[in-house]
Backbone as CSV, one residue per row, in Angstrom:
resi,resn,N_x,N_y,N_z,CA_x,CA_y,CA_z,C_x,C_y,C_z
1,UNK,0.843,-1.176,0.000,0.000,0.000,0.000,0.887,1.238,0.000
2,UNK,0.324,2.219,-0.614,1.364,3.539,-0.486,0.315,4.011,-0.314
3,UNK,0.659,5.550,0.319,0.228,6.562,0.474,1.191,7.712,0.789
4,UNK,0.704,8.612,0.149,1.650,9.780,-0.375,-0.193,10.948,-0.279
5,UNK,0.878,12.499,-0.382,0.473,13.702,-0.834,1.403,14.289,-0.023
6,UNK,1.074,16.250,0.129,1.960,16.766,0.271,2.504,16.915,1.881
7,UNK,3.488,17.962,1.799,3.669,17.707,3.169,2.796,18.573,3.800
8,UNK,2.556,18.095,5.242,1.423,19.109,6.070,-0.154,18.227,5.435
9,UNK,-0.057,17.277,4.843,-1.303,16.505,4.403,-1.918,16.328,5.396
10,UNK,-1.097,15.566,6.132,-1.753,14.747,7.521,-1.409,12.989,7.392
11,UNK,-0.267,12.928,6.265,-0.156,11.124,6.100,0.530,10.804,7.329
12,UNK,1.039,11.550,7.841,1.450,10.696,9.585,0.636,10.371,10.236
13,UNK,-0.620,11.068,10.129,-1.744,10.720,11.228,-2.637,9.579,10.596
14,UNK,-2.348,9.217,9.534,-3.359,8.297,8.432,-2.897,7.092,8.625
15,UNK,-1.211,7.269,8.758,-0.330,5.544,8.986,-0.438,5.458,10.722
16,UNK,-0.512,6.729,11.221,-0.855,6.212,12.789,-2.154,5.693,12.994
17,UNK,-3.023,5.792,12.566,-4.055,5.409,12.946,-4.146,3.692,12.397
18,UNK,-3.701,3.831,10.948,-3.344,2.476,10.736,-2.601,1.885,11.205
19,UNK,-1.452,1.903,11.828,-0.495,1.381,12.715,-1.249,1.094,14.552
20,UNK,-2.115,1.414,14.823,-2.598,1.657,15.808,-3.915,0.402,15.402
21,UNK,-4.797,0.229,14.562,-6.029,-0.502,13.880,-5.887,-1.715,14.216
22,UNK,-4.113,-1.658,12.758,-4.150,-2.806,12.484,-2.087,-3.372,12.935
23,UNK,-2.285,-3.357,13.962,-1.084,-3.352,14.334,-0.522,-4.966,14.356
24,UNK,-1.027,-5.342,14.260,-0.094,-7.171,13.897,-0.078,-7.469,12.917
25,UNK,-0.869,-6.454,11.291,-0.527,-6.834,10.512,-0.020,-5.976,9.436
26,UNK,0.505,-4.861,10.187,1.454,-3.753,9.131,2.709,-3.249,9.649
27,UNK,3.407,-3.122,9.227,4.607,-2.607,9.319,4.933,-1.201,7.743
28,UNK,5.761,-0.534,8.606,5.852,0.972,7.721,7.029,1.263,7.144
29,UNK,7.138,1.222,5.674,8.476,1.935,5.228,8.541,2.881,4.476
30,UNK,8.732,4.364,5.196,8.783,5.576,4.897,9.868,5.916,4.027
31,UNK,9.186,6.511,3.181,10.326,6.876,1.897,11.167,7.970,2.806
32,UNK,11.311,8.713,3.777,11.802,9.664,4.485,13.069,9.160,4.941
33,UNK,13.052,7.641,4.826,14.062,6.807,5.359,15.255,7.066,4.316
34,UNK,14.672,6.985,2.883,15.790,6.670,2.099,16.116,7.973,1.297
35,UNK,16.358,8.710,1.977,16.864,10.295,1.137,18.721,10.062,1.046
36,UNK,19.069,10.625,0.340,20.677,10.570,-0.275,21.208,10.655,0.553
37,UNK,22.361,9.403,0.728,23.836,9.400,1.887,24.224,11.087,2.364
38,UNK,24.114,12.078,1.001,24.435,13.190,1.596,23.354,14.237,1.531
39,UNK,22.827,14.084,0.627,21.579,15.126,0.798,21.823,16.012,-0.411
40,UNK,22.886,16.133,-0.695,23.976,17.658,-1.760,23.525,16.894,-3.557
41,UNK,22.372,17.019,-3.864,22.340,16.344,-5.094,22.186,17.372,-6.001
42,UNK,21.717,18.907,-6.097,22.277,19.614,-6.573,23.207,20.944,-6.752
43,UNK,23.751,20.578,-5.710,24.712,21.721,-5.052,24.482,23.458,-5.430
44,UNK,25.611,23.975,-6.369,25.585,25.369,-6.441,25.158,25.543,-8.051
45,UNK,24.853,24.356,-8.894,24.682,24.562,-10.085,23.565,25.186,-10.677
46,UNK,22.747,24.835,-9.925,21.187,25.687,-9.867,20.802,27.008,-9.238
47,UNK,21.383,28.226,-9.275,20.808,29.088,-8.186,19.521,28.835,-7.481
48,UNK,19.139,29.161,-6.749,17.853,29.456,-5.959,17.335,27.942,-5.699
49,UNK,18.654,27.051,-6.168,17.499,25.357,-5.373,18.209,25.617,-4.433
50,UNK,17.686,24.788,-2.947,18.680,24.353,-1.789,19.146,22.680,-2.500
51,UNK,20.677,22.794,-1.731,21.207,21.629,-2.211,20.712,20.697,-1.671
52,UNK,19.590,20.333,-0.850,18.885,19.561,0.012,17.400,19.478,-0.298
53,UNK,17.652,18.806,-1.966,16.164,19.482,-2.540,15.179,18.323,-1.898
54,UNK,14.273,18.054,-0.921,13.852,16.769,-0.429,12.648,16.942,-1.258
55,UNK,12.107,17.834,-2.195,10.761,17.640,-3.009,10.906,17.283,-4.405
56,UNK,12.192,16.893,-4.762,12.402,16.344,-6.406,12.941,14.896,-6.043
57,UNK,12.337,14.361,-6.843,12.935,12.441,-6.931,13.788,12.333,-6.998
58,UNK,14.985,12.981,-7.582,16.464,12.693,-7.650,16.729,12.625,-6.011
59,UNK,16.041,12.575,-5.366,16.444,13.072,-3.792,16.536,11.709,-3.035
60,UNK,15.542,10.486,-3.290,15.494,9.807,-2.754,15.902,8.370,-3.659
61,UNK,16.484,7.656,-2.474,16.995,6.582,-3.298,16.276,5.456,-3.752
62,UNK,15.085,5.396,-4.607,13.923,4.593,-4.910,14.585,3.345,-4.953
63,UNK,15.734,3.141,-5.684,16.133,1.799,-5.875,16.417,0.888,-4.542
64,UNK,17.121,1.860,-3.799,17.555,0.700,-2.209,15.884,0.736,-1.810
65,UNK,14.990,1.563,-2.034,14.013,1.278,-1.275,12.758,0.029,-1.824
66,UNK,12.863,-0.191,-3.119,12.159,-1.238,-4.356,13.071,-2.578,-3.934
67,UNK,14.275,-2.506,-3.564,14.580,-3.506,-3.027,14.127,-3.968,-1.843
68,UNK,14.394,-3.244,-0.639,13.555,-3.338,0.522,12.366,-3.889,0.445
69,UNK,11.324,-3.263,-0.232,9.896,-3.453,-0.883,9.814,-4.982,-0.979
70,UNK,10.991,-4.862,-2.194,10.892,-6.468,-2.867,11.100,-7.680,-1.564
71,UNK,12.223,-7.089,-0.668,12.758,-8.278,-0.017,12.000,-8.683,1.705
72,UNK,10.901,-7.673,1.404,9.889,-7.532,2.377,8.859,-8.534,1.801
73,UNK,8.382,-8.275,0.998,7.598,-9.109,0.481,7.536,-10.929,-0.039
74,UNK,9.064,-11.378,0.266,9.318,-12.147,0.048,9.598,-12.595,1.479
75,UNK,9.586,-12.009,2.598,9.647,-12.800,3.929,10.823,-12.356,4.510
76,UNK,11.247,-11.531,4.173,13.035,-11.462,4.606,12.747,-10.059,5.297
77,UNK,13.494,-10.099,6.314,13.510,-8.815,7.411,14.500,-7.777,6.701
78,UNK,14.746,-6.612,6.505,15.268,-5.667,6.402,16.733,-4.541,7.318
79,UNK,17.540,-4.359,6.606,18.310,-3.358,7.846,17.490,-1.954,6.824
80,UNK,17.232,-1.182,7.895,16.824,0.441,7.500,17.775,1.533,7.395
81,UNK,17.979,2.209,6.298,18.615,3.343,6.586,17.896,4.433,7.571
82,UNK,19.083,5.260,7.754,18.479,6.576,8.899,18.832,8.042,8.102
83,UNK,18.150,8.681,7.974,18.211,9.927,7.453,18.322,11.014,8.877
84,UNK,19.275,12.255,8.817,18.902,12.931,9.893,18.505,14.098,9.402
85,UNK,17.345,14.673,9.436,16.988,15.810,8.555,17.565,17.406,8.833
86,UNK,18.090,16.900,10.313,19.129,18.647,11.163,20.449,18.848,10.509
87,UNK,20.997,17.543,10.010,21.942,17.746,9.678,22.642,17.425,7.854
88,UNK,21.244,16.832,7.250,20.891,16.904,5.657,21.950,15.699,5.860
89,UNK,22.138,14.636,6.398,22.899,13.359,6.212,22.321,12.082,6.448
90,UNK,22.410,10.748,5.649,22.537,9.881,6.489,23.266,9.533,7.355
91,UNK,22.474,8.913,8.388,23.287,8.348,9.402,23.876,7.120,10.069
92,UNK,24.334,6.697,10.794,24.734,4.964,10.970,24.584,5.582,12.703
93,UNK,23.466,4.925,13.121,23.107,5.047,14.152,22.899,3.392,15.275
94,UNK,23.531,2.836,14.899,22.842,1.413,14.945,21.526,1.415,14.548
95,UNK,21.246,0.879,13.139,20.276,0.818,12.066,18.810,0.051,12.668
96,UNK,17.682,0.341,12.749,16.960,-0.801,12.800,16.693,-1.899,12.080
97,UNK,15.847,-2.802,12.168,15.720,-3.901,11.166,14.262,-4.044,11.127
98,UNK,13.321,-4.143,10.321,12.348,-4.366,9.959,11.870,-5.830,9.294
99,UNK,10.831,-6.577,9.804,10.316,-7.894,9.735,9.061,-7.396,8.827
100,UNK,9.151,-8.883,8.179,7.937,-8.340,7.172,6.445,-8.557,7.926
101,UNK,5.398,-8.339,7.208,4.188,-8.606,7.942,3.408,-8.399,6.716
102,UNK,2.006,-8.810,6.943,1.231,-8.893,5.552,0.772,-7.519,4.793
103,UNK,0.925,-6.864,5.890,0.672,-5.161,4.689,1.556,-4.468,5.141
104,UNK,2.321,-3.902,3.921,3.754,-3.111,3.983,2.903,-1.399,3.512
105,UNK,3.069,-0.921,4.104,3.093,0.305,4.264,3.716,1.360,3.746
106,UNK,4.186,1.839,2.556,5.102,2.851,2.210,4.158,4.153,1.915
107,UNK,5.407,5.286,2.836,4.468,6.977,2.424,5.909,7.818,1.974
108,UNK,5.126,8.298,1.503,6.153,9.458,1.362,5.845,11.060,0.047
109,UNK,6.196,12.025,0.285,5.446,13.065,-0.676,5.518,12.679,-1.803
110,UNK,6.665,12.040,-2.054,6.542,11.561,-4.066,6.169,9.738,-4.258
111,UNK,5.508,9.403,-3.149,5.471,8.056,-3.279,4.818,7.494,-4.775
112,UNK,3.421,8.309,-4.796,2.798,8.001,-5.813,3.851,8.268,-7.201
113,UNK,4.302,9.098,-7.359,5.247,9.281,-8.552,6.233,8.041,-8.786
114,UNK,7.174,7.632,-7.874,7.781,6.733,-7.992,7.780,5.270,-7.774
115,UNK,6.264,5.128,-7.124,5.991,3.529,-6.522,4.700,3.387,-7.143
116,UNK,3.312,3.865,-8.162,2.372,3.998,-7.652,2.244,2.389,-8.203
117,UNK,3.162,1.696,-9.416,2.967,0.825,-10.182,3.510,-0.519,-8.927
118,UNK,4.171,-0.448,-8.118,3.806,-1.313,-7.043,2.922,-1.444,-5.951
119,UNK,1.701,-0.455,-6.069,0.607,-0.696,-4.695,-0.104,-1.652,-5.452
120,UNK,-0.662,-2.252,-4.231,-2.002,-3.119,-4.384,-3.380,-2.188,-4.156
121,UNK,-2.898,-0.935,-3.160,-3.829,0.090,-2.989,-2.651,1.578,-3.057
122,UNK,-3.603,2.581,-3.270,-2.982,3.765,-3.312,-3.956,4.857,-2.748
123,UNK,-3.196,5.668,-1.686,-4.493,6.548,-0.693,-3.365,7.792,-0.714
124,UNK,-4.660,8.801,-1.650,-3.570,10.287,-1.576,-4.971,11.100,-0.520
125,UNK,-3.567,11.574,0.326,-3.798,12.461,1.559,-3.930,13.791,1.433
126,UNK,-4.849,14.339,1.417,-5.102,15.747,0.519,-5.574,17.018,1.529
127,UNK,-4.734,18.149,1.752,-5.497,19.587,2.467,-5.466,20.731,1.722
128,UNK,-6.293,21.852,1.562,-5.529,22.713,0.820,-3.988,23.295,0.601
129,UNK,-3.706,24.073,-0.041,-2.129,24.059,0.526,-1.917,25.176,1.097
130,UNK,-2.742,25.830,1.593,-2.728,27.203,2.938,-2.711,26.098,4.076
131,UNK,-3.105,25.137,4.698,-3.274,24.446,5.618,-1.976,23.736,5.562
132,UNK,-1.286,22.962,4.807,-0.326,22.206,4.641,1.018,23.065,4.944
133,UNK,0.692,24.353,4.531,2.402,24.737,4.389,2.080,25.326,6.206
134,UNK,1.180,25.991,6.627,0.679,26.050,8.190,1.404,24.991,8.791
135,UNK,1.054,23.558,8.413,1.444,22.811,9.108,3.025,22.369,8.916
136,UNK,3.439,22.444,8.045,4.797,21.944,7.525,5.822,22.962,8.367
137,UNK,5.392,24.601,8.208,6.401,25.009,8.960,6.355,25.051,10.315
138,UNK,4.939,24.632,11.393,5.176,24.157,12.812,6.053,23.130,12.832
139,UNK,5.957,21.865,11.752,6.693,20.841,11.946,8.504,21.230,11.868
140,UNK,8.388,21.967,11.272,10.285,22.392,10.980,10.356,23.222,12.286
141,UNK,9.732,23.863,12.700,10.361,24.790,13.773,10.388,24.278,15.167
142,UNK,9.094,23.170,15.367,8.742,22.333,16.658,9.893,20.833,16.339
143,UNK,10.176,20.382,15.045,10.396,18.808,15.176,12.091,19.079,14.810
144,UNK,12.500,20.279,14.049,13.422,19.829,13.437,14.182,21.061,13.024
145,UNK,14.309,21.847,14.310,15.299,23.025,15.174,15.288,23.954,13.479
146,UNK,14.625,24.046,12.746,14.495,25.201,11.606,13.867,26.373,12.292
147,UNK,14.271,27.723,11.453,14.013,28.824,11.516,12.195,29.192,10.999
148,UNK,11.232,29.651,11.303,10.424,29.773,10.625,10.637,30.530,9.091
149,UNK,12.300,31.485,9.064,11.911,32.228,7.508,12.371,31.168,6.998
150,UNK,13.424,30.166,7.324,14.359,28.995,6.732,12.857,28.011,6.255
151,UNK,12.217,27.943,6.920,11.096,26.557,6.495,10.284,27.586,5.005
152,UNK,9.734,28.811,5.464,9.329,29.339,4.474,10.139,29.416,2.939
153,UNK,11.679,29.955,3.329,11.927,30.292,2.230,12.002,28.833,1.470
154,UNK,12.344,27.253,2.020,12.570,26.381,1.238,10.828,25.889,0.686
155,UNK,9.788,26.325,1.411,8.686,26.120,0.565,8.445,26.798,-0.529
156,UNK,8.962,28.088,-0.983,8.777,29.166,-2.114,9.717,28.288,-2.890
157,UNK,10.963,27.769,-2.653,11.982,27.694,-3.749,11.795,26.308,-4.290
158,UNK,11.292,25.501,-3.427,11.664,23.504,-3.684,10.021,23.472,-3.426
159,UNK,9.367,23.106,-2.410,8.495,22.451,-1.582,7.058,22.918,-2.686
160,UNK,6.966,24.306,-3.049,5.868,24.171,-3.459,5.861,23.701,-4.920
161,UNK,7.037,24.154,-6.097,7.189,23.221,-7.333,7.452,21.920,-7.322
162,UNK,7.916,21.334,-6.552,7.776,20.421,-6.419,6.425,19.361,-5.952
163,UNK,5.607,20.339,-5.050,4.492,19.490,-5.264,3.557,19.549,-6.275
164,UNK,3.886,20.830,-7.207,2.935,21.346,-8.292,2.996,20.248,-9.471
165,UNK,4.609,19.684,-9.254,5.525,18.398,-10.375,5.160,17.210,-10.248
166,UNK,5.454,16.972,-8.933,5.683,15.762,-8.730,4.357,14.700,-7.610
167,UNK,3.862,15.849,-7.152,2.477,15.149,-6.021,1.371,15.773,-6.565
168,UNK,0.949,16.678,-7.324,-0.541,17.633,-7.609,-1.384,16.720,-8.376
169,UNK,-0.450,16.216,-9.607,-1.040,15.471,-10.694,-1.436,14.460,-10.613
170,UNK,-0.990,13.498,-9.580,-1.357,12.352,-8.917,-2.587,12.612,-8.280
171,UNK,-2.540,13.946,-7.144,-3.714,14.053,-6.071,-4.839,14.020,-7.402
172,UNK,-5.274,14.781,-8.397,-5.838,15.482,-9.880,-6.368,13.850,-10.114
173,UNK,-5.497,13.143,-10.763,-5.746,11.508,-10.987,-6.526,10.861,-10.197
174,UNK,-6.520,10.784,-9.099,-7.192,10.432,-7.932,-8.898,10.452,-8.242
175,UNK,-9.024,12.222,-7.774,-10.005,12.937,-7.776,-10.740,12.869,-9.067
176,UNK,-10.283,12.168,-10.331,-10.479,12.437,-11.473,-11.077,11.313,-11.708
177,UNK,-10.345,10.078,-11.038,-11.052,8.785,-11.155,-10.107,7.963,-12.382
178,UNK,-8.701,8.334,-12.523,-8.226,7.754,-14.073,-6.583,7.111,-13.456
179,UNK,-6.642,7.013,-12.241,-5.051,6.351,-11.718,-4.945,4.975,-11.603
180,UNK,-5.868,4.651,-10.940,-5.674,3.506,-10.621,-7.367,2.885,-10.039
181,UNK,-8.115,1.649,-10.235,-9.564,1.079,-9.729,-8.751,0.912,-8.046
182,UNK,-8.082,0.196,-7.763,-8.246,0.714,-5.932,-7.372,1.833,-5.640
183,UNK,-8.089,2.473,-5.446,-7.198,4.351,-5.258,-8.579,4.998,-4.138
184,UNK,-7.981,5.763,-3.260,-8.581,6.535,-2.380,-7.999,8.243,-2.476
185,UNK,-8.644,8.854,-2.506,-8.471,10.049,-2.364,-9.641,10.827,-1.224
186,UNK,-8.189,10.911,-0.019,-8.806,10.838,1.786,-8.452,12.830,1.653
187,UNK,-9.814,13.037,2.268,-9.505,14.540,2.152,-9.286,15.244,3.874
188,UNK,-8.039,15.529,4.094,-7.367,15.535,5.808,-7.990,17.473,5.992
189,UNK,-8.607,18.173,5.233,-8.583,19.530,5.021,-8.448,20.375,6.128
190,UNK,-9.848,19.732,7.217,-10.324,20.875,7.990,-9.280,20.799,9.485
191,UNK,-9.173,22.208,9.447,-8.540,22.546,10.718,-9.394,22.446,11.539
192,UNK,-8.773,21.712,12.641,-9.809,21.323,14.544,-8.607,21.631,15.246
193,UNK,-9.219,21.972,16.593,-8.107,21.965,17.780,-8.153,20.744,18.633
194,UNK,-9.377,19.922,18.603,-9.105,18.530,19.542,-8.553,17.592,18.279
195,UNK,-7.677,16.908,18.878,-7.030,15.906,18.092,-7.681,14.595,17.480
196,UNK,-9.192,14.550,18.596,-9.884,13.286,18.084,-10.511,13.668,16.774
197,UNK,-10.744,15.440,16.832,-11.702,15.512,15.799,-10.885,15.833,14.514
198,UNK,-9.725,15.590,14.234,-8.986,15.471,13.086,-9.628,14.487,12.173
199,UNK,-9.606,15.026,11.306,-10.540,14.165,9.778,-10.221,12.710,9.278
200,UNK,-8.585,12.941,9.593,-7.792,11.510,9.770,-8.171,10.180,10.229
201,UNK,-8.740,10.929,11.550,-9.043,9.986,12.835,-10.353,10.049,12.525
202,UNK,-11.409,11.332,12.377,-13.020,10.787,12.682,-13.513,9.744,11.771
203,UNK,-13.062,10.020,10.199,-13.518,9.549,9.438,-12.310,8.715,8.578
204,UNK,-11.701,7.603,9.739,-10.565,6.804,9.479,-11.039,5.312,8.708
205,UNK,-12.607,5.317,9.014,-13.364,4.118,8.225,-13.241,4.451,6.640
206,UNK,-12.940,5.503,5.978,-12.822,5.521,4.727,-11.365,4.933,4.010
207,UNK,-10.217,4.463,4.889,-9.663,4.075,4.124,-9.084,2.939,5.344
208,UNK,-9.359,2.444,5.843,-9.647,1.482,6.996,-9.805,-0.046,6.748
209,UNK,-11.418,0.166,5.956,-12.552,-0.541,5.004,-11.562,-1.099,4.067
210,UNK,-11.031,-0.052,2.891,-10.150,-0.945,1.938,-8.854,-1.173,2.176
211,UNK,-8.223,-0.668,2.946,-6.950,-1.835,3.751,-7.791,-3.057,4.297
212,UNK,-8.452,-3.177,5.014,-9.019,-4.587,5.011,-9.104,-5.968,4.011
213,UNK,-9.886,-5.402,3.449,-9.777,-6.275,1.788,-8.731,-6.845,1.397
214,UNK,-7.700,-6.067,1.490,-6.568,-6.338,1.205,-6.184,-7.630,2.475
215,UNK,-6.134,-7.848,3.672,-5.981,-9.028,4.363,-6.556,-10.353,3.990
């Protein structure tokens, strides 16, 4: 199963709740895991990109992760890479290892772009993008010691063409009805202040139901 959209969607709260449901029979592999040994994929050649472009595919290493995929699915436990996002590196942290289980789980903002032809299901996580980038830069300034102009300025330069490229056209497909026959398009939109009443969580039977099926 993948699930992808942009950042500030709400797909953390979509795999928590699924991780929480159906917890003996999923396990999660976040494309967040497999971003570049160094991060520097287009350095100074581009003005105005950061060399830490995490919203273009060249960014992440699809191939170690299609392997993973593959060698999950075949019964075989996994070592995980570690990404540290403070310091734009991977890391060797003593690695975890991941065991397979019957529904593999992959998210990530460009998932659909680069995996969508391996789901059995595909669920794009959708808010406007006044709400998303709201949320994206609490997450940089609360999770991950960024500046609020630093989170802004990399959404103007990377974060928002990149979702216009690489995640919009997918969410569009979805909504359109022309991606894929099991496809969900989960709409996370409305802002709440109690956490139960997050859209994620109230109305978590909409994509709940067809992860089931899939068991």
């Amino acid at each position: 199963m993948v699930i992808f959209g942009p950042s500030g969607s709400g797909k953390d709260t979509v795999i928590e709740v699924i991780q929480q449901e159906l917890a003996e029979s999923v396990v999660h592999l976040p494309s967040d895991l497999y971003y570049g040994p160094t991060g520097k994929l287009f350095g100074d050649s581009q003005p105005g990109i950061y060399s830490n472009n995490y919203d273009h595919p060249n960014s992440v290493d699809w191939d170690l992760q299609r392997l993973h995929l593959s060698l999950l699915r075949q019964g075989h436990t996994v070592t995980l890479p570690e990404y540290d996002f403070s310091i734009h590196s991977r890391v060797d942290r003593g690695r975890p290892e991941l065991a397979p289980k019957s529904i593999i789980v992959v998210s990530g903002i460009m998932a659909a772009h680069a995996l969508k032809d391996e789901a059995d299901l595909l669920i794009g996580v959708d808010a406007p993008w006044e709400i998303c980038v709201a949320r994206r830069i609490n997450r940089d300034v609360q999770e991950r010691g960024r500046t609020k102009k630093d989170s802004q300025d990399q959404i103007a330069s990377t974060t928002k063409p990149g979702y216009l490229q690489f995640v919009k056209p997918y969410l569009d497909a979805l909504r359109q009805g022309t991606l894929a026959d099991k496809a969900i398009l989960f709409d996370n939109s409305l802002q709440v202040e109690a956490p139960q009443d997050f859209p994620a969580r109230k109305n978590k039977h909409v994509y709940l139901e067809a992860i089931k099926k899939l068991v």
